[in-house]
C-alpha positions in Angstrom: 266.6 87.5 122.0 267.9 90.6 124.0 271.0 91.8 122.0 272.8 92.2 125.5 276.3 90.8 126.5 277.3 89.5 129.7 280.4 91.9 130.0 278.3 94.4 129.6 275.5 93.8 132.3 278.9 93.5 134.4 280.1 96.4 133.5 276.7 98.3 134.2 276.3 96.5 137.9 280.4 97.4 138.5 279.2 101.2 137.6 276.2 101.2 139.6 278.1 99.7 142.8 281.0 102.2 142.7 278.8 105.3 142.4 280.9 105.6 138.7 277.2 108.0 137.8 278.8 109.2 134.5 280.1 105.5 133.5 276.9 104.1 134.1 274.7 106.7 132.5 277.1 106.0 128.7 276.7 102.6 129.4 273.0 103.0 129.8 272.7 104.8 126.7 274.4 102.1 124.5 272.5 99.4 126.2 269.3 101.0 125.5 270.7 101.0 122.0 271.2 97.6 121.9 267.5 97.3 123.5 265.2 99.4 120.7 265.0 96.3 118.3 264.3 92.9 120.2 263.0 94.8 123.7 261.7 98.4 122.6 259.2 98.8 125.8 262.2 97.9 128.1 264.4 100.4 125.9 261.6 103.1 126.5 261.3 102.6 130.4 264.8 103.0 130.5 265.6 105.8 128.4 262.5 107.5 130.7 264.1 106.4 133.6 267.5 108.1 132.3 265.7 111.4 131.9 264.0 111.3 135.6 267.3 111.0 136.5 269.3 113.5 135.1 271.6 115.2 137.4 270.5 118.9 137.3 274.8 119.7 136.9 275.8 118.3 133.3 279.3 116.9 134.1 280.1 116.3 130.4 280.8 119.9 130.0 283.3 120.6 132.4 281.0 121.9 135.5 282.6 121.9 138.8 280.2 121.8 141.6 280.9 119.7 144.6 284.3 119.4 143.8 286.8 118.0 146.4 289.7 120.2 147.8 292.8 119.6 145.9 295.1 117.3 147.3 298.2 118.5 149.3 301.8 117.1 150.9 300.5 115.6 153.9 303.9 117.0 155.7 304.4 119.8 153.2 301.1 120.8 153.0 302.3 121.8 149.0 299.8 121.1 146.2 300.6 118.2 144.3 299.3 119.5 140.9 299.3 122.4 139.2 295.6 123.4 137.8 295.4 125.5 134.5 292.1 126.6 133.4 291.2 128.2 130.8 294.1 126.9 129.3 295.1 129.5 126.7 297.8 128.7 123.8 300.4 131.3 122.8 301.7 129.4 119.6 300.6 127.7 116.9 301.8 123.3 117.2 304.0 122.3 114.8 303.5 118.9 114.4 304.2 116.3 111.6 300.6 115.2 109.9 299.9 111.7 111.2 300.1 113.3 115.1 297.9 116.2 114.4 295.6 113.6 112.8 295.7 111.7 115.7 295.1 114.7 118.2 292.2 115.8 116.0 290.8 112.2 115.8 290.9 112.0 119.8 289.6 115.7 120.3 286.6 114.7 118.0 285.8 111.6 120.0 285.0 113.6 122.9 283.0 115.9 120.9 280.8 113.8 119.2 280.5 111.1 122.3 277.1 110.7 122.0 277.3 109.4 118.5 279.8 107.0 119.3 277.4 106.1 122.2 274.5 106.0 119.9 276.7 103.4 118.0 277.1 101.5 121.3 281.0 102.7 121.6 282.7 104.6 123.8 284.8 107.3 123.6 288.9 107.2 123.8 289.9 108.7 128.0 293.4 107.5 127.9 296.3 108.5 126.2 300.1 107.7 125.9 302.8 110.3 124.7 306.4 108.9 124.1 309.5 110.4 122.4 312.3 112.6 123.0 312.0 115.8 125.4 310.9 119.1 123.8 309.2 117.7 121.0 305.4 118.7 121.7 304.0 116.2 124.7 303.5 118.3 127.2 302.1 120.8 124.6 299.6 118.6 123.1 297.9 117.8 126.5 297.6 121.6 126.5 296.0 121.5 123.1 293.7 118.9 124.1 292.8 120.8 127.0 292.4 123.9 125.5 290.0 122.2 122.4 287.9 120.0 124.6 287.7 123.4 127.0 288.3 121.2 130.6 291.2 122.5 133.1 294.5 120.5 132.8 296.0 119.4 136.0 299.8 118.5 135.7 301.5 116.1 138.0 305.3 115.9 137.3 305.7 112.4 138.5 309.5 112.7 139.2 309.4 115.4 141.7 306.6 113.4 143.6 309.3 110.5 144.4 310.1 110.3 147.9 312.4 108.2 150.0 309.5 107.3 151.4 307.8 105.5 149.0 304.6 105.0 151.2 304.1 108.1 151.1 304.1 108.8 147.0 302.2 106.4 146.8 299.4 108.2 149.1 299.9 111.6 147.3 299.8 109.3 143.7 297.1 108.2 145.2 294.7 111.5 146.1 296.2 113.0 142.7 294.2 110.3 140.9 291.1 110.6 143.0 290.9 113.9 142.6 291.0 114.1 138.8 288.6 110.9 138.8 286.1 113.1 140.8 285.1 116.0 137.8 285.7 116.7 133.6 289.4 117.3 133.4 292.8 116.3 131.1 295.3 115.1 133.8 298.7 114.7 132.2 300.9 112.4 134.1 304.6 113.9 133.5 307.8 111.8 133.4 305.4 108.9 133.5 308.0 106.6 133.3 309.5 107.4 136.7 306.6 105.3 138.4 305.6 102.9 135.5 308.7 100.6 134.9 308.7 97.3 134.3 308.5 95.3 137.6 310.6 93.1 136.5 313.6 95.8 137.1 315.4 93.9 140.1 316.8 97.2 141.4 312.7 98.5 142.4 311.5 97.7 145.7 308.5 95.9 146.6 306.1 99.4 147.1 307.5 100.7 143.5 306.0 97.8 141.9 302.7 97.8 144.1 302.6 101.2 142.6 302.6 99.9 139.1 299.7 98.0 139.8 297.4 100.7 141.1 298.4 103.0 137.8 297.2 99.9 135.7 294.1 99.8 137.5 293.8 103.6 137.4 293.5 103.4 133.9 291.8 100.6 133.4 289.1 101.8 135.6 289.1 105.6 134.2 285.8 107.5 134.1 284.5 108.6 130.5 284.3 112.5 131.9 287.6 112.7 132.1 291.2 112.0 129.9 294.3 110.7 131.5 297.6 111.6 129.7 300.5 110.1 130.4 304.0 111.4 128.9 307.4 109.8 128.6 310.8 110.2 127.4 311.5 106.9 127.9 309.4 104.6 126.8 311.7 101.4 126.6 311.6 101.6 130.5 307.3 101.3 130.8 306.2 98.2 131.9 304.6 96.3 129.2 301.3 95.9 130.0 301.2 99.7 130.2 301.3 99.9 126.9 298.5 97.8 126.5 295.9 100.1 128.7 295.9 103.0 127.0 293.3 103.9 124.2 295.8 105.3 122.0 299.7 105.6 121.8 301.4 108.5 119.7 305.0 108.4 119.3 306.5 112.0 118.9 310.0 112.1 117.1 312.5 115.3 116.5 310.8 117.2 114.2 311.6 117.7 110.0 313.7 119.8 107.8 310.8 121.0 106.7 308.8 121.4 110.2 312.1 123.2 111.2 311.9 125.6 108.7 308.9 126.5 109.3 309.7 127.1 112.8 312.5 129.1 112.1 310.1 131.2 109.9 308.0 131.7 112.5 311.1 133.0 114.7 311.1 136.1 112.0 314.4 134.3 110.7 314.8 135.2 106.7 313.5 132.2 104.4 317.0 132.1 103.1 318.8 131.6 106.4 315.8 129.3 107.5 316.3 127.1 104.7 319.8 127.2 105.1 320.4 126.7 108.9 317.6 124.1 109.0 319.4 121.1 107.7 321.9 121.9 110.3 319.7 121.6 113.2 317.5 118.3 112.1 318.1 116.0 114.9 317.5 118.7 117.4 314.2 119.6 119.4 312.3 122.2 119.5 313.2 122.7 122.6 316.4 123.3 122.1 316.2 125.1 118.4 314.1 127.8 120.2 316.7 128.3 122.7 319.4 128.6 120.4 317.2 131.3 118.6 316.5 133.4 121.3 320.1 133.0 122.6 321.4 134.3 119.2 318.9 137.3 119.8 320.4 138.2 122.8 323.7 138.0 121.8 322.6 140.4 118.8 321.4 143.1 121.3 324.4 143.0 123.4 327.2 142.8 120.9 325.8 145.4 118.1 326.0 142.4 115.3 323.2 141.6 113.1 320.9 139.0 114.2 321.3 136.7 111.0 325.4 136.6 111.6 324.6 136.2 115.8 322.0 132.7 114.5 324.5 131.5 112.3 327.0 131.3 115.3 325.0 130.4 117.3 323.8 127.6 115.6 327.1 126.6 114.7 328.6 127.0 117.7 330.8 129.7 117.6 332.0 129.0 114.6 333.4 131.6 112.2 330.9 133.8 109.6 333.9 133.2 107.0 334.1 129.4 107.5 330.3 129.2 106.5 331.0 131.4 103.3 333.9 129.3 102.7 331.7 126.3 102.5 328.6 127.8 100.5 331.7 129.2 98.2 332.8 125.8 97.7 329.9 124.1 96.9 329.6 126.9 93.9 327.1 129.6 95.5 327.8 132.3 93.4 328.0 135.5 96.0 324.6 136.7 95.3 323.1 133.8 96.1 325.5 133.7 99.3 324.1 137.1 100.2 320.4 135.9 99.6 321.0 132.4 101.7 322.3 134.4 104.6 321.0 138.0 104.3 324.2 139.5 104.4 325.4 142.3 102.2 327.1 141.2 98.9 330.1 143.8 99.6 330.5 142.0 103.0 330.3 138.7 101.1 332.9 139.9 98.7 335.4 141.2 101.0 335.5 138.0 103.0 335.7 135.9 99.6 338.7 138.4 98.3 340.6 137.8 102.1 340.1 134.1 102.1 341.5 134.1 98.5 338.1 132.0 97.7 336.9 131.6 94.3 335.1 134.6 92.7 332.1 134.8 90.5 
């Protein structure tokens, strides 16, 4: 008895109708697979006929021939996406250790596709980023570009919205198409701007519709390709957007720890880092690295050292002495005052002696 489903036969017929040559071609391969014990002749004549039929451009690594024109405003005549390739990182992620196994695990799918498809599975092309802003999204569909080594085009889905929701819909529309069309990550940006739940009374009729033909976007996603959607929001997604996607990582604000290391990497002192870094969990990274390189400038332009410009910075303005006064108090002896912050100890005492603080 041939080991082949029905789903699959539909599948391979759905492929072969829509011209979907890259779906039907992994879908091939694992029905061969399924065909080598119980129908090895047939297995062989298709596996041949694979072969005859090779296209002579190999898709699955990224070429580009016979690509479309990328889609523009129809009235603007702007481009709707911006294209990054190669896609070169400046910094190292910092990310907790069950999201960078997660990117790994994904980025390794795509690499070793053909023994998933030897296995009769297919690789992961879909994936959902929610959390907080500044926490790594938009940076992980960079590293995922940059790994698998395909361009990244970036549609910000917010600026797209128009009054005239016809028309977003068309440019949603030709964005889709065009990433469909060769090997690429497209990361759909504020992807909770189009994707709400329809039942959300206050959305129009096209809104919704709109909804729909994301679902079936992703349902119907090529394997040469990945579609990443990010959101800060992702209490407002439709449910049954949820359910499309491959795989779902939730981002968070990052650790003490993670923080630390950050601020380490900022050429902050380890014992200001370690200090300052319980003060800022709760915060992004976003918005650590701009309090950072605030406190830098504010170094330069005001002659004070750049450890006593973070500290105020980080605190807000507030005073270098209220900070010793509360290290004093919690019985940080001066020297160890002076090694926390990287101040001088005679600058440490002097502020103890005027505050009338208690001495070591």
């Amino acid at each position: 008895m041939i080991n082949i489903t029905k789903d699959l036969f539909v599948e391979v017929m759905n492929d072969a109708l829509q011209g979907k040559r890259e779906n039907l071609e992994m879908r091939l391969r694992i029905m061969i697979k399924k065909l080598k014990k119980d129908s090895p002749e047939l297995a062989s004549e298709l596996s041949d006929a694979l072969l005859r039929n090779a296209d002579s451009v190999n898709v699955m690594r990224g070429a580009t021939a016979n690509r479309q024109p990328a889609p523009v405003d129809a009235d603007t005549r702007q481009k709707l996406l911006v294209e990054t390739y190669p896609v070169k990182l400046t910094v190292t992620p910092l990310w907790p250790e069950h999201i960078s196994t997660s990117l790994n695990r994904f980025a390794a799918e795509w690499d070793k596709r053909d023994q998933l498809i030897e296995k009769g599975l297919l690789p992961s092309k879909s994936l959902l980023m929610d959390g907080p802003p500044g926490v790594g999204k938009t940076l992980a569909a960079k590293w995922l570009a940059e790994k698998m080594n395909l361009p990244l085009l970036t549609l910000d889905l917010a600026s797209v919205m128009s009054s005239f929701l016809g028309k977003t819909g068309n440019n949603i529309r030709a964005v889709l198409d065009y990433a469909r069309s060769f090997p690429c990550v497209l990361l759909l940006d504020e992807f909770d701007s189009i994707a709400k739940k329809r039942d959300d009374s206050s959305d129009v009729g096209e809104l919704k519709r709109l909804v729909t033909v994301l679902l079936q976007a992703i349902d119907e996603w090529p394997a040469t390709s990945i579609l990443v959607a990010a959101t800060n929001h992702g209490e407002l997604l439709d449910p049954a957007v949820w359910r499309r996607f491959d795989r779902v990582i939730s981002f968070d604000y990052p650790s003490q720890e993670l923080i630390k290391e950050f601020l380490l990497r900022s050429d902050l002192p380890p014992g200001l880092a370690m200090y300052i870094s319980e003060s800022l969990v709760g915060k992004s990274f976003a918005v650590i690295e701009r309090s950072i390189n605030q406190a830098k400038r504010n170094s330069v332009l005001e002659n004070i050292p750049v450890n006593k410009a973070v500290m105020e910075e980080v605190f807000e303005g507030k005073p270098i002495a209220d900070l010793i006064r509360s290290m004093n108090e919690k019985g940080l002896s001066q020297r160890q005052i002076s090694a926390e912050l990287a101040i001088s100890r005679p600058l440490i005492k002097k502020i103890i002696d005027a505050e009338g603080l208690r001495d070591e």
